[in-house]
N, C-alpha and C positions, 0 to 999 in steps of 0.2 A: 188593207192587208190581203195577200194572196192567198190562195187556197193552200198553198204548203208552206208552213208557217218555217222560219231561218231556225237554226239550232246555234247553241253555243260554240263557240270555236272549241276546237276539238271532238265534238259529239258528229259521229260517222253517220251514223243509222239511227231509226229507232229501236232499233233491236240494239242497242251500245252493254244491255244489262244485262243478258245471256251468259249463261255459265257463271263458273268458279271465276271469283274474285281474279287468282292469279292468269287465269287463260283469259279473262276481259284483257285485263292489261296486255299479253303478249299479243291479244289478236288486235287492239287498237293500235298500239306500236304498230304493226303488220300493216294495218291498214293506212296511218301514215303516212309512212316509210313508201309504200305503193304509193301513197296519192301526190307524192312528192317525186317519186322517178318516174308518173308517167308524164308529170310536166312538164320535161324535156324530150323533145322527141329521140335525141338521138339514145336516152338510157330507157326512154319507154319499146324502140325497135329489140333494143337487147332484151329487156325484161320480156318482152312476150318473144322472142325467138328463145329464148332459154325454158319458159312456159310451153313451148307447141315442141321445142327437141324433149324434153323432160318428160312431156306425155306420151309423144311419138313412140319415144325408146318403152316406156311401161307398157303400153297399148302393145310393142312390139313380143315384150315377151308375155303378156298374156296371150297372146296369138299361138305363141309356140309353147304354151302351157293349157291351151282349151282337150288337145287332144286327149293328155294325160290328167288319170286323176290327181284331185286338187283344185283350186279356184282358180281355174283360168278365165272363166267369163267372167269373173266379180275382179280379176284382176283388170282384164278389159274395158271394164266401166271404170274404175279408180283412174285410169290414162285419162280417158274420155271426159272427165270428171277435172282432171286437172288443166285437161284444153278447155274444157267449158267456162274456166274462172277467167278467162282472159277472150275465146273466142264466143261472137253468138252463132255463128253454126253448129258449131262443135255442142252448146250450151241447149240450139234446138236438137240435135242428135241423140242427147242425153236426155231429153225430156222423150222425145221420140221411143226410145230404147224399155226407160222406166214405162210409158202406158204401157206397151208389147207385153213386157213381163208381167203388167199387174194384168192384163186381158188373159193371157197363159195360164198364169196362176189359180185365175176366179175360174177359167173352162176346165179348169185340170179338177178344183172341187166338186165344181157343179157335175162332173161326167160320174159315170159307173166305176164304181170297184176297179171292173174288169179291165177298164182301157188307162187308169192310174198305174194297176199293177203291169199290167202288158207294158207301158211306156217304162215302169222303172226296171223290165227287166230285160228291156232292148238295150237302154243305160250299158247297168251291170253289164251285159252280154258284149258292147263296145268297148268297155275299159275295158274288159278283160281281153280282147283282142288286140289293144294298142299294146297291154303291156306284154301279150304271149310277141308280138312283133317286136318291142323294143329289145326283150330279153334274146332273139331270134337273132338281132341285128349287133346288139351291142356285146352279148355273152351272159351268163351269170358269174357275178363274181365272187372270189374264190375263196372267199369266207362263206359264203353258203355251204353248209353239209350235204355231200350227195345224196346221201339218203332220204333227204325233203322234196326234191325235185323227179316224179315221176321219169322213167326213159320214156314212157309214151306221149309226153308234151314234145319230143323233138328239142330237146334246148343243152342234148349232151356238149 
C-alpha cells in the first residue's frame, strides 16, 4: 500500500467536509466540473485563459482603486488570488504578498505609538489629497450644497 492511501470516487480532497452541507455540495460539483474540463486540453487552455482575463481585469481595477479611498489593495489580492487557483506563479506571488503584510503588520505593533500614529496620519493626509485632486479634476457635483464646500479649498 502507498504512503497516500486511494479515496473513493468522488472524494476530491481530504478536506471534502468543510463547511455548510449546501456549499460541500456546490464546491464538489465545482470541483468536478474543473477536473473534468482540464482533461481536455483544448477546454482546459479556455478555462484558465478566462481564469488569468477574469483576474487580470480585477487586479486591474483594484489598481485604479488603490489610490482612492476604499479597498483597493484587498481588491488587488482578490485578482491575484483568483490567478492563483489556476496559476503557480501567481499562487507563489500571493503567498509572497501574504508574509509582506503579516511582517508589516507584526512591525507596525511592535513599533512606538508615535511612528503607528505618524504612519496613519500620512494615510489620512494622502486620501485626502487624491480626493481634493479628483474633486479639482472632475468638479463637485451639483447636488452638493455650496455652503458645505469652503471657497478656500479651490474647488468653486
Amino acid at each position: 500500500m502507498s504512503a497516500r492511501r486511494s479515496r473513493p470516487a468522488g472524494w476530491l480532497s481530504r478536506h471534502h467536509k468543510q463547511g455548510r452541507p449546501w456549499f460541500r455540495r456546490i464546491r464538489l460539483s465545482f470541483l468536478r466540473w474543473r477536473a473534468v474540463t482540464l482533461r481536455n486540453p483544448r477546454t482546459a487552455f479556455l478555462y484558465k485563459w478566462f481564469v488569468g482575463s477574469l483576474g487580470a481585469l480585477i487586479i486591474a481595477v483594484g489598481l485604479i482603486m488603490v489610490p482612492f479611498p476604499g479597498p483597493g489593495w484587498l481588491v488587488v489580492f482578490l485578482g491575484v488570488a483568483v490567478i492563483a487557483s489556476e496559476f503557480e506563479w501567481a499562487r507563489t506571488l500571493l503567498l509572497w504578498g501574504r508574509a509582506t503584510l503579516y511582517r508589516w503588520t507584526r512591525w507596525l505593533a511592535r513599533s512606538h505609538w508615535s511612528i503607528s500614529a505618524s504612519i496613519g496620519l500620512l494615510t489620512f493626509a494622502f486620501v485626502l489629497g487624491v480626493v481634493w485632486v479628483s474633486l479639482r479634476v472632475v468638479g463637485i457635483p451639483e447636488w452638493v450644497p455650496g455652503w458645505v464646500v469652503p471657497g478656500w479649498l479651490g474647488l468653486d
